[in-house]
N, C-alpha and C positions, 0 to 999 in steps of 0.2 A: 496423415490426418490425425488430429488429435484425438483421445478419446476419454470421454469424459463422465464419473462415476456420478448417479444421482442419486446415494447413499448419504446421508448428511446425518453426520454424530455427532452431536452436541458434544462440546468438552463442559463438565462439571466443572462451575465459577465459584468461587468463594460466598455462595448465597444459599439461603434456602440451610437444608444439611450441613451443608461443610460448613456454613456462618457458625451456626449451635455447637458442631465439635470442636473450633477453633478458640469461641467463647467458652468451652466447658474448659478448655485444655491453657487456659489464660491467652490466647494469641492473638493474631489478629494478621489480617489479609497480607501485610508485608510480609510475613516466615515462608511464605510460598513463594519460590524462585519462580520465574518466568519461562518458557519452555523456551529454548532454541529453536531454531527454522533454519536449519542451512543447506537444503537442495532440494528438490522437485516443484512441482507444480503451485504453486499459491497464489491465490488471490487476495492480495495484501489490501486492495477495498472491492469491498463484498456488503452491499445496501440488500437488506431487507424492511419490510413495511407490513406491519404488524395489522392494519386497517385503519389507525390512532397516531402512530409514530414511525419517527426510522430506527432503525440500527443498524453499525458498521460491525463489522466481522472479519476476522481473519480468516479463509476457508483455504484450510491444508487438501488441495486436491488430491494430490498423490495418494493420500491414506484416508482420504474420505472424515477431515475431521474439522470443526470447527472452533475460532477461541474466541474470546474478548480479547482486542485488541493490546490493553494491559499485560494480556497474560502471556506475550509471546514477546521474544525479542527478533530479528530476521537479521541473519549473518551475513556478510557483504565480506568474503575473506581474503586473502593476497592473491587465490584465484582467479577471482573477479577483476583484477588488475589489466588493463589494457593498455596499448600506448594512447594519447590523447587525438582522436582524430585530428587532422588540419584544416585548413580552409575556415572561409568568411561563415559560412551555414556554423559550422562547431564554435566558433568564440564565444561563446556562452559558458562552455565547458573549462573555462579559464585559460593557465597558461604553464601549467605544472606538463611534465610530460607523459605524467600519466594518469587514469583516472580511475574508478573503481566503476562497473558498468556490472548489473544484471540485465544480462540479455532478454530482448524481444523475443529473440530467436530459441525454440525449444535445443534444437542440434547444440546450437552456441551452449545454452546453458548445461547440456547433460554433457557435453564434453568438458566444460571446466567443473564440472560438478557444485553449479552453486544453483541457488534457488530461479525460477523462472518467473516474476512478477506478473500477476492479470489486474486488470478493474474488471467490475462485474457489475451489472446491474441484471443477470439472469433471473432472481427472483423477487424483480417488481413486474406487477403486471400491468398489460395495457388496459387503456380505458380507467384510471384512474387519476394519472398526474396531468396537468394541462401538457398538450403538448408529446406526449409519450415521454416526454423526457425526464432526466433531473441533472443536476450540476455538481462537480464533485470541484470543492474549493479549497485548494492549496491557502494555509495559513501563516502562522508560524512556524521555523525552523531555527533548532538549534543542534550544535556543535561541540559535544561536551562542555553544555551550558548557558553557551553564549550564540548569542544570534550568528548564521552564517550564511554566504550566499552562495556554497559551494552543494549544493543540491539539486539537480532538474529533474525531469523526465523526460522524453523525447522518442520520436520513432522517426525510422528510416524508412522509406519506398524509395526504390530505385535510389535518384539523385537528388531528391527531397529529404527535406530533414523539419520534421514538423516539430514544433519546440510545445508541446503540453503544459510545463510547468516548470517555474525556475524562482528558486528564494532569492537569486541576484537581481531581481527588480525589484519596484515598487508595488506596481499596479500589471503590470501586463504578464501574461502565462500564469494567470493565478486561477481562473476557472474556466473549466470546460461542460462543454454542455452530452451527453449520451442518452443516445436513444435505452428506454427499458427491455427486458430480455436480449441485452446482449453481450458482448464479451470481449475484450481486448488487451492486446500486452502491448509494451512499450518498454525500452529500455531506460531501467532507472540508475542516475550516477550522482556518483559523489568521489569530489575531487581530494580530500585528505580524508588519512584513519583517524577516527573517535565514532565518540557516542551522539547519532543523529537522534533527538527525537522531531519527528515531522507531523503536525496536525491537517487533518482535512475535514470540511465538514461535507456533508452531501444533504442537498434541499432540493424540492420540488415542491410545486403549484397543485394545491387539494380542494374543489371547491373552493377557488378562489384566493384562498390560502398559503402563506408559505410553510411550507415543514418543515424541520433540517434538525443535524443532530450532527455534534464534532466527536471528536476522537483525535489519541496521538499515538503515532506507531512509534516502534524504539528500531532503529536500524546500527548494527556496531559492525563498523569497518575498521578492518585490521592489516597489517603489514605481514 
């Protein structure tokens, strides 16, 4: 069973304090490298709702810490390499022979020692959004720069292969709908090493209203 910390530390953003030091010290927000993320627990989209707005978050379970989305990059490294599943369900996954996969699976993931992806919507509550729900919508994706469609997400049950989200369409697997207070992993791949940046926005129905707010995560898969 999993188990799960409800300690939540704010990582210090480039705002407030650290704006003023950075301005006194001549800099500015780019001199700050981005943290690394390469194994445990993370919740790579993490919606919270302020009573106003949303926000995305990257929440470092393992260590109980939180970041701006910005401020992290998430490591996808030759570990994470698997052969490419076969069969009609996978051809999505291209046609290379193999693909880069952060496991669904916690075992999978602690045995190759790479990070274990979540969505989260644990800290919206119910009786706010129409619906209990909100939508978390795959955008754009690119590939050291350039548009690519070698991106999904996907889970497995049994001998089902549920396809979440894939940059190789147009229109279809680009949003999903999740109930609030809740939690789920899926394994995410990416079929060549670079630098993915992946955008998602998450919106829900407020008083009749649509909310939503984007973001873009940095993913770098390596050989």
């Amino acid at each position: 069973m999993r188990t799960r910390s409800h300690a939540r530390t704010r990582l210090l953003t480039v705002t407030g304090v650290a704006a003023t030091v950075l301005a006194v010290a001549g800099l500015n927000s780019s001199a700050l490298a981005a943290t690394p993320l390469t194994g445990g627990h993370v919740d790579v989209l993490d919606a919270e709702w302020d009573g106003a707005a949303f926000a995305l978050h990257v929440h470092d379970e393992t260590n109980a810490v939180e970041y701006q989305p910005a401020d992290v990059v998430l490591s996808v490294p030759a570990a994470a390499k698997v052969a490419r599943p076969t069969g009609t369900p996978y051809a999505f996954l291209g046609t290379g022979a193999q693909v880069w996969v952060l496991p669904q699976d916690q075992a999978a993931a602690s045995a190759r020692n790479v990070l274990w992806p979540g969505i989260s919507t644990e800290h919206l509550t119910t009786g706010v959004f129409a619906g209990d729900t909100v939508q978390y919508k795959l955008g754009a994706v690119t590939r050291d720069g350039a548009a690519t469609d070698d991106f999904s997400v996907y889970k497995v049950n049994g001998s089902t292969v549920d396809r979440y989200y894939d940059s190789g369409t147009t229109t279809s697997y680009k949003t999903r709908t999740f109930a609030v207070g809740a939690h789920d992993h899926a394994n995410w791949a990416f079929e060549e090493p670079g630098t993915y940046k992946v955008t998602f926005t998450v919106s829900g129905t407020v008083g009749g209203v649509t909310k939503s707010v984007t973001d873009t995560l940095t993913f770098t898969v390596t050989n």
